[in-house]
N, C-alpha and C positions, 0 to 999 in steps of 0.2 A: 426501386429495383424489383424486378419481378424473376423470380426462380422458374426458370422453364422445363431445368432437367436435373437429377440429380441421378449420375453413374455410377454404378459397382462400386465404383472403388471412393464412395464419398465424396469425387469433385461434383460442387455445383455450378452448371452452366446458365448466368443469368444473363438478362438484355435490363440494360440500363437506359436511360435519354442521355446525351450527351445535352448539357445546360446551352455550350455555345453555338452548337447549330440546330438544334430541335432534331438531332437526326437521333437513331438507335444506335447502343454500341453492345458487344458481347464479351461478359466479361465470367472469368474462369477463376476458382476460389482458390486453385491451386498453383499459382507463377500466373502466369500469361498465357493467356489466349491462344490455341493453334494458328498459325500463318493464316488456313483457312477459312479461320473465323474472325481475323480480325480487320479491322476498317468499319466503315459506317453504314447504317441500312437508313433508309428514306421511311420504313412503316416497321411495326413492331412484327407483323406478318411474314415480313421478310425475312427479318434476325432469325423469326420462330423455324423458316422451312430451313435457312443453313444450315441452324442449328441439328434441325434433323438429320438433313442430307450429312451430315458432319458424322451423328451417331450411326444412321444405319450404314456409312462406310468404315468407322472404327471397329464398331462391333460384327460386321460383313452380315449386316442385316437380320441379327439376332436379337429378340426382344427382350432387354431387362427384367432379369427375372428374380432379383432379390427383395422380400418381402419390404425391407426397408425402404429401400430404394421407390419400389410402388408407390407405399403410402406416403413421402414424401411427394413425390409429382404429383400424387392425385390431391396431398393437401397446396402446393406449391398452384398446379392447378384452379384448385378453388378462390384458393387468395387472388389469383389471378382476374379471375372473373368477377368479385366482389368487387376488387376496383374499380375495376371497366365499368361495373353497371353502376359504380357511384354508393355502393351501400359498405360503408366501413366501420360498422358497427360488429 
């Protein structure tokens, strides 16, 4: 699971792999997933811009501006990229 976003209000929005079709899925810590987040993406890149497009229409394009919030994404961020380059130490 990779944490892509973490909102105001504590939910975190992650992109998972879905095991039986190698595709990406987007999953929400709080219920389910918005309508318009859910179904499958072909690349993790994909999940990623929904995702966005998802927050700058919730929040009418307002940038998360709570301290925690930040340094969450910006750690959720990094782990992100440790994976990808294969360094998981």
């Amino acid at each position: 699971m990779i944490v892509h976003v973490v909102t105001n209000n504590g939910t975190e929005i992650s992109i998972d792999r879905d095991l039986r079709t190698a595709h990406f899925r987007v999953s929400y810590s709080k219920g389910d997933a918005p309508q318009v987040l859910s179904g499958l993406y072909t690349s993790e890149q994909e999940a990623k811009n929904a995702i966005d497009r998802y927050i700058a229409n919730t929040y009418n394009g307002k940038r998360m501006t709570n301290p925690a919030t930040k340094r969450l994404n910006r750690d959720a961020k990094k782990a992100s990229e440790e994976v990808q380059s294969g360094d998981n130490n």
